[in-house]
C-alpha positions in Angstrom: -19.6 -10.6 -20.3 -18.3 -14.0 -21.9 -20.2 -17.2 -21.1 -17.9 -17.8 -18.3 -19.0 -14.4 -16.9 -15.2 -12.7 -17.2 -15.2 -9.6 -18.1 -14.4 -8.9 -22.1 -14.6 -6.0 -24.5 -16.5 -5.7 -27.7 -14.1 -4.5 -30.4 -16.4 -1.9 -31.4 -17.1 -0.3 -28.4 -16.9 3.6 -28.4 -13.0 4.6 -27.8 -12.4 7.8 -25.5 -9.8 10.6 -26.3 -6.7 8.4 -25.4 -7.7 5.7 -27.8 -8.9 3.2 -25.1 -12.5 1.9 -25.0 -14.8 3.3 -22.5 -15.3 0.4 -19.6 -18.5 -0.6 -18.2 -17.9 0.4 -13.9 -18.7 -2.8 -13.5 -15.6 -3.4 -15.4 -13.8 -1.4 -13.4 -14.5 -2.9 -10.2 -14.1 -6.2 -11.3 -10.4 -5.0 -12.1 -9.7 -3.7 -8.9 -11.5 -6.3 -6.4 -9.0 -8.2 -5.4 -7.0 -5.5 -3.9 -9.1 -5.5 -1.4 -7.4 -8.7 0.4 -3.9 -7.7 -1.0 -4.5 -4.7 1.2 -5.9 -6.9 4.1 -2.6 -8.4 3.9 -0.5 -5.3 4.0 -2.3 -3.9 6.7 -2.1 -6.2 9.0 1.4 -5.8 8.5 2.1 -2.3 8.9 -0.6 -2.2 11.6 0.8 -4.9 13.8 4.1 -5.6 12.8 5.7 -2.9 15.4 3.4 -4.7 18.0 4.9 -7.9 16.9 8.2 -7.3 16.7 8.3 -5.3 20.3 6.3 -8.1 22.0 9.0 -10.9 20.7 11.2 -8.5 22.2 12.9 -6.3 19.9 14.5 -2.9 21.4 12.4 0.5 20.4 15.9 2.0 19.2 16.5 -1.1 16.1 13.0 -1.1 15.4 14.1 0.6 11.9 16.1 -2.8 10.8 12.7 -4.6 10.5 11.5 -1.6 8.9 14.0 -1.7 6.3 13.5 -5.0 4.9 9.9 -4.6 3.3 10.5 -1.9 0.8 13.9 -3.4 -0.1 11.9 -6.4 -1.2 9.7 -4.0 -2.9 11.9 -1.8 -4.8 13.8 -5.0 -6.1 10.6 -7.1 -6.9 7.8 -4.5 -8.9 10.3 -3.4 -11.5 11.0 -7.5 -12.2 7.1 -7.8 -12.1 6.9 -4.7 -14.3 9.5 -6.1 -16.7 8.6 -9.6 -17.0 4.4 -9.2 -17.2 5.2 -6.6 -20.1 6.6 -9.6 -22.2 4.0 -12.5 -20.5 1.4 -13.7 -22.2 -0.9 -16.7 -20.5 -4.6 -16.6 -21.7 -5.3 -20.4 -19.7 -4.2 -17.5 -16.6 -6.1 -14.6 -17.8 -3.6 -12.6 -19.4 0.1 -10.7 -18.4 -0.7 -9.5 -15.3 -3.0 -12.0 -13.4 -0.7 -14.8 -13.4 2.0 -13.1 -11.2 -1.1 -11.8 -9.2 -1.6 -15.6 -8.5 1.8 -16.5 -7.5 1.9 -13.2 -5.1 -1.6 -14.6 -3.5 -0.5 -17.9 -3.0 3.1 -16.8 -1.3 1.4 -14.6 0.7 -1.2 -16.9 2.2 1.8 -18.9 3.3 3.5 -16.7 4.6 1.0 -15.0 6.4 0.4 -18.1 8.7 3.6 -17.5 9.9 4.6 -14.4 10.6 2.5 -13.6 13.7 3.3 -17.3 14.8 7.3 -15.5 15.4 7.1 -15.9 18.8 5.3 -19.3 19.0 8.1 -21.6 18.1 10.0 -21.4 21.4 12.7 -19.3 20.6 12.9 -17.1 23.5 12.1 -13.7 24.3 14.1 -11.0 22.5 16.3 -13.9 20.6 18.4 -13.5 17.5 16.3 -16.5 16.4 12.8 -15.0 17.1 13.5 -11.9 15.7 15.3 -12.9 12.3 12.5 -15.3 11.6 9.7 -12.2 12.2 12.5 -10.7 9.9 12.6 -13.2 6.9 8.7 -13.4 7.4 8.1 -9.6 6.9 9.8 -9.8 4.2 8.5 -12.1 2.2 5.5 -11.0 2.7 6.1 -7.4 1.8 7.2 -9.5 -1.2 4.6 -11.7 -2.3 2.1 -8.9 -1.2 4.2 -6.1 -3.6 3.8 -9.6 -6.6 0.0 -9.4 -6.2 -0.6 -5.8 -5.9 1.3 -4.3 -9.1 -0.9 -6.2 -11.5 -4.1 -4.5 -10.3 -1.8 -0.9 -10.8 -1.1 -2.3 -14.2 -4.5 -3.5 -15.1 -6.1 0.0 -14.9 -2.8 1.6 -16.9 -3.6 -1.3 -19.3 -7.2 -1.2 -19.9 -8.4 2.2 -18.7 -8.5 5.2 -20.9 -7.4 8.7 -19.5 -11.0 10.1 -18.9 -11.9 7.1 -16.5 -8.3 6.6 -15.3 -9.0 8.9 -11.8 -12.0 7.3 -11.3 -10.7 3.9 -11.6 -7.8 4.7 -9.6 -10.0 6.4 -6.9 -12.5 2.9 -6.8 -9.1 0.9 -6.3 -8.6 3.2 -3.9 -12.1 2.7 -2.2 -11.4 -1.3 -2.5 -8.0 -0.7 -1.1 -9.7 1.1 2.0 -12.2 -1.2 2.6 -9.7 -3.7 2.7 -7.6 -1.7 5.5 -10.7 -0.9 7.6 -11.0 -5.0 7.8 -7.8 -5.7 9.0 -7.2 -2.6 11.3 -10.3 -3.1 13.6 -10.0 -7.8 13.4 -7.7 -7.5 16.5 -10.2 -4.9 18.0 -13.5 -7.0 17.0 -11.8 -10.3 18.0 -11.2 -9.3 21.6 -14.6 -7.8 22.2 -15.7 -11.3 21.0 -13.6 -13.3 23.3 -10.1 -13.8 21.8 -7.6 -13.2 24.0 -5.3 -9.4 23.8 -2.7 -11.0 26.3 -0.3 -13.8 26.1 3.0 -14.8 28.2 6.0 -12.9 27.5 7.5 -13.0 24.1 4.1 -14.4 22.6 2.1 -12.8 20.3 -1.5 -12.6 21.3 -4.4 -14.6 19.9 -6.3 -11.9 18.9 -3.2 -10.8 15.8 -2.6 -14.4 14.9 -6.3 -15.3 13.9 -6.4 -11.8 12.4 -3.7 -13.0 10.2 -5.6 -16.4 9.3 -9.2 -14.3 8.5 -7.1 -12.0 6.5 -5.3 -15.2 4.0 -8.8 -16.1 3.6 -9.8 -13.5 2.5 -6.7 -12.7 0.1 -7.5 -16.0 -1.4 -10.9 -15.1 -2.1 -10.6 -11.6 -3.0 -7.8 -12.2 -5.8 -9.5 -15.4 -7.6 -12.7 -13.1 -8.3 -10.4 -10.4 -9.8 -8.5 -13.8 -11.7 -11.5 -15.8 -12.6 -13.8 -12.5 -13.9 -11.2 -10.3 -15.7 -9.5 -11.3 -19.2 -6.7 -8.6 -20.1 -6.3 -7.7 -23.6 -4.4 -9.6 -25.5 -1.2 -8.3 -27.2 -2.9 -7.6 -30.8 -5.5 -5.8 -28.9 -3.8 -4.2 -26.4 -1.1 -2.9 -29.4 -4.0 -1.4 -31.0 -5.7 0.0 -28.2 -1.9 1.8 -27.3 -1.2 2.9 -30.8 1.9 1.2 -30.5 3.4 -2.3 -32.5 3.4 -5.7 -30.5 7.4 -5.2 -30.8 7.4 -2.2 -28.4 7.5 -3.9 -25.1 9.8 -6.6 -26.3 12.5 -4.3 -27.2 13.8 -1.1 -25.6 12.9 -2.0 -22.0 16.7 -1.3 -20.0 15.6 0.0 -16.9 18.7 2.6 -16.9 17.6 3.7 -20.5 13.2 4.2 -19.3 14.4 6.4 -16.4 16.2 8.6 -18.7 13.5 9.4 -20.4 11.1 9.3 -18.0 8.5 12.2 -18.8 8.9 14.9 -16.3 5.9 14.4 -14.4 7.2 10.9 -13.2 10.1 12.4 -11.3 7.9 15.3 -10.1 5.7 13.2 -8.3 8.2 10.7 -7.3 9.5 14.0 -4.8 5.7 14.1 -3.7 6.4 10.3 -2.9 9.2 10.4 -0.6 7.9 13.1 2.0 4.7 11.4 1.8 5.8 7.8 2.4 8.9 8.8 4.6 6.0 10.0 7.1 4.1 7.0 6.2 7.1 4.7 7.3 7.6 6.5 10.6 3.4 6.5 11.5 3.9 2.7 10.8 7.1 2.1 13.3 6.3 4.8 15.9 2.5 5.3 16.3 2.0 2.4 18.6 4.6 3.0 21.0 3.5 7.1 20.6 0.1 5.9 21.3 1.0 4.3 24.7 3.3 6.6 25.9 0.7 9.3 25.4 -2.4 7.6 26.1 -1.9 4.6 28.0 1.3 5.9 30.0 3.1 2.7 29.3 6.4 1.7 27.3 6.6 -2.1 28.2 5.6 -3.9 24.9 4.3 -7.3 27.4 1.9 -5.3 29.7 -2.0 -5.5 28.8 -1.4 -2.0 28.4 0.6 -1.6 25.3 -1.8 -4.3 23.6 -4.7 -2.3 24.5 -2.6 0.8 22.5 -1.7 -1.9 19.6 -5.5 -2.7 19.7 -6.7 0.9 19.4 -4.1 1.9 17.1 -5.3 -0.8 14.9 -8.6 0.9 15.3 -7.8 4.3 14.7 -6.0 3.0 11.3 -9.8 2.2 10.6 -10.8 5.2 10.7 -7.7 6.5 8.6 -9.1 4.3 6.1 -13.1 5.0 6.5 -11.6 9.0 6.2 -9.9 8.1 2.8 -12.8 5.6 1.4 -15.4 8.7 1.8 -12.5 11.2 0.7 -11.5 9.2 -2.2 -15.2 9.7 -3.6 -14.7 13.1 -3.6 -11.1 13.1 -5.3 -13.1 10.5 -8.1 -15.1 13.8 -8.8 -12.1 16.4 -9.2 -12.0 17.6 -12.6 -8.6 16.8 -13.9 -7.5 20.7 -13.9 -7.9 20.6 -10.4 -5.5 17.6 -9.7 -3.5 19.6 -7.8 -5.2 21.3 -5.3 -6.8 18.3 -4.2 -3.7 16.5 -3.9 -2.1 19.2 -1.7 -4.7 20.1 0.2 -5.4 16.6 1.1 -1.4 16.1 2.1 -1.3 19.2 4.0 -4.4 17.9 6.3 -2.6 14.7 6.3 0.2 17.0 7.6 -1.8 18.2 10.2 -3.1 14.8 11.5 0.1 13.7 12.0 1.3 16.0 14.2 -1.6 16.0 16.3 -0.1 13.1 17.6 2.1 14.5 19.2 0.4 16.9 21.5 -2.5 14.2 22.0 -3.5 12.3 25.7 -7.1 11.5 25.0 -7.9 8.3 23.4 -11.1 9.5 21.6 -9.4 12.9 20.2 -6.9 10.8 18.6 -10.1 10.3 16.0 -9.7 13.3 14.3 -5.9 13.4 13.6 -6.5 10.1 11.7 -9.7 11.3 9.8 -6.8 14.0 8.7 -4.0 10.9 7.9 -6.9 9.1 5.9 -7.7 12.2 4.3 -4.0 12.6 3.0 -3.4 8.7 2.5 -6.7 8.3 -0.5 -4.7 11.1 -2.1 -1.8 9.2 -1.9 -3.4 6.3 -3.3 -5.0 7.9 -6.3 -3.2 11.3 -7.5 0.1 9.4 -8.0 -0.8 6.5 -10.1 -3.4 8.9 -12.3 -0.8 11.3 -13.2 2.0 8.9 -14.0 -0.2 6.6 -16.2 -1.8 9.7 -18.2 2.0 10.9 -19.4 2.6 7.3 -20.4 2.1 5.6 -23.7 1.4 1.8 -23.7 5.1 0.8 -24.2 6.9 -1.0 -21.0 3.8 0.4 -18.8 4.2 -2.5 -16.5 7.9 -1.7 -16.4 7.4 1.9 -15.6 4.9 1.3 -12.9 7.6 -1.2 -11.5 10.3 1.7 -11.1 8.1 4.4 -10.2 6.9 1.9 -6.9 10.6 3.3 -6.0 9.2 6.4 -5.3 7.4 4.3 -2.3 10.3 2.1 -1.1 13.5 4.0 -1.1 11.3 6.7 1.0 10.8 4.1 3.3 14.3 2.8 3.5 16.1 6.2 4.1 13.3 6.6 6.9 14.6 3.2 8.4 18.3 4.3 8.0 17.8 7.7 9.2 16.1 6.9 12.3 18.9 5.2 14.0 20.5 9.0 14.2 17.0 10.5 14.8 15.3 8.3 17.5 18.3 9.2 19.9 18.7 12.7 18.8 15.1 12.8 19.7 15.6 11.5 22.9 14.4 7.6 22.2 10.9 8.8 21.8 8.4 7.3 19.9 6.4 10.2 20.7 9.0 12.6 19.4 9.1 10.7 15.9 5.5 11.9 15.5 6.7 15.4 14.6 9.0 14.2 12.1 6.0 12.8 9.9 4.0 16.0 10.4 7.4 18.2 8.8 8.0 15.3 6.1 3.9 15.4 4.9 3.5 19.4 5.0 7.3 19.4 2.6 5.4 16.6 0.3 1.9 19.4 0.3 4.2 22.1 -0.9 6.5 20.0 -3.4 2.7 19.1 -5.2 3.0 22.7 -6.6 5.9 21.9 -8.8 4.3 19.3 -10.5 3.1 20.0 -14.2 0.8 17.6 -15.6 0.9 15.7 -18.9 -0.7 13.5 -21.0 0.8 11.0 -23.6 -0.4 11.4 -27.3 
């Protein structure tokens, strides 16, 4: 540790097989703390933005243009981050990566005090003005949240040698999971202290909006820890670490030219990607309407009702996450050979959970289909990134990560598309959408097979 207790390396500490130096954990978690309110952030938004945008009054069957806007954001934004942080250096900010981490946090805070305020400005039930401003909103937050979550990504392809690089993508997976059982039970925990679940029509409740102002707090807190404790390598160091020449990231870095060569194991996983976030997508837009039709035997988005279902779906995405925190330990202890099995086992329970959905009435037995979803989600957050990162060399690693978070949004998009032909086709059922995810998650379990793994000299 320096004297103003960040985080530093001593340039002859022991190197591992890849050429990095081995990191102190507590090195490692100080790297990857301040995803824990960049995922605060992000849940709340995938957890309750359905709720939002059907109490404001959007129709079920467009549900998928609000959807659409958030990885758009994202698959334009990461590879810029990527592309830019590869050629930043700012050591008064920390490094390449933190200061875009900065901006992200403080565009998000913003923005986050807004969005569940969409139907508080007096715009009317189920206006165009309502719902375009919870559109613009979503958005750029998706956005600023997308800015302050690559750098962590980047950070552990940066400064994390192959041996500790599943382990360090598992703990950012733990942090990340923490992070998502906060925000998935606030609502819950708000209204069993009081805060009210119900407002008039067309306004969201009290309980989401505060949820939203615990959760910037949070962010805020979270991220200057990660910026005030970790000092990146600087590009001498980082050059040497990499066996590469300070030139290499400044040169070379067309995004056209990296996909074409693109080691094999990047588009192999990328397939994993789309079934696994094309479920993801439809969980986030569906489960809460699934969940009331099922459960709570109610479709209208104002009754106290539907927020009860919003409430306990926020709950249940608790224990999604408490499933993946306890599962991602025992992914951190998988020997790499073994990569693979975990991954598709894990997706094929995920497969399962998802499903279950379906064929589910009982409010308590919808526990163990999203102990099966956590299960497959902490694979998704740690096989991906491991693999990927291992068959990369140090040049444009930012700018890889960037386009490989394309394997997450244009999954997401074609979901939003497609479901304005499958929601009718499945008789405008949320409920029906449920067995989509469950056929898109087993075809991501079995596509994990086809991957052969790599490592970059």
């Amino acid at each position: 540790m320096s004297q103003d207790g960040s985080t530093v390396l001593n340039q002859d500490q022991k190197a591992s097989t890849s050429g990095l130096p081995i990191l102190p954990k507590s090195t490692i978690w100080m790297i990857n703390f301040g995803f824990l309110g960049v995922q605060i952030a992000f849940t709340l938004q995938g957890s309750q933005m359905s709720r939002i945008f059907q109490t404001i009054g959007a129709n079920p069957n467009n549900l998928g243009w609000f959807f659409l806007l958030p990885p758009l954001a994202g698959l334009i934004v990461q590879p810029i981050i990527g592309y830019y942080s590869d050629r930043t250096w700012a050591p008064k900010l920390g490094g390449r990566r933190l200061p875009y981490l900065l901006i992200g946090m403080i565009i998000a805070v913003i923005v986050m005090i807004l969005l569940p305020n969409s139907g508080s400005f007096g715009f009317g039930y189920g206006s165009l003005a309502a719902l375009w401003f919870g559109a613009i909103t979503v958005a750029f937050l998706d956005l600023s949240s997308n800015m302050a979550m690559q750098p962590f990504k980047m950070m552990v392809g940066d400064m994390v040698n192959d041996d500790q690089k599943s382990y360090a993508y598992g703990i950012q997976s733990l942090i990340c999971n923490t992070g998502a059982v906060l925000a998935a039970i606030f609502p819950f925990l708000l209204t069993w202290w009081g805060v009210s679940n119900t407002a008039k029509k067309g306004v969201v409740p009290q309980s989401v909006i505060v949820s939203f102002y615990v959760g910037a707090v949070i962010l805020v807190i979270t991220c200057l820890f990660t910026i005030f404790k970790v000092h990146e390598y600087d590009p001498a160091t980082y050059a040497k670490y990499h066996g590469i020449s300070e030139e290499d990231n400044k040169t070379g870095g067309n995004w056209f030219t990296l996909l074409k060569h693109a080691p094999r194991v990047f588009w192999n996983v990328a397939l994993v990607q789309f079934f696994c976030w094309f479920s993801f997508q439809y969980l986030s837009t569906y489960a809460v309407g699934a969940i009331a039709k099922n459960v709570w035997m109610t479709t209208d988005a104002s009754s106290a009702a539907y927020q009860a279902a919003g409430n306990w779906y926020g709950v249940m995405t608790a224990v999604q996450s408490v499933a993946a925190v306890v599962w991602s330990y025992v992914l951190a202890k998988v020997p790499n050979n073994h990569h693979k099995a975990g991954y598709s086992i894990s997706l094929l329970l995920g497969a399962i959970g998802y499903t279950s959905i379906f064929f589910i009435h009982s409010q308590n037995a919808l526990i163990l289909s999203f102990i099966l979803i956590g299960i497959a989600w902490a694979s998704m957050n740690t096989y991906p990134l491991t693999m990927v990162t291992n068959a990369l060399s140090g040049k444009h690693m930012g700018t890889y990560l960037g386009l490989f978070n394309g394997s997450i949004c244009v999954p997401q998009m074609v979901a939003s598309l497609l479901s304005f032909g499958l929601f009718p086709l499945l008789g405008s059922s949320q409920v029906n959408m449920m067995l989509i995810t469950g056929i898109s998650a087993l075809l991501g379990a079995i596509a994990v097979l086809f991957i052969k793994e790599t490592y970059a000299e």
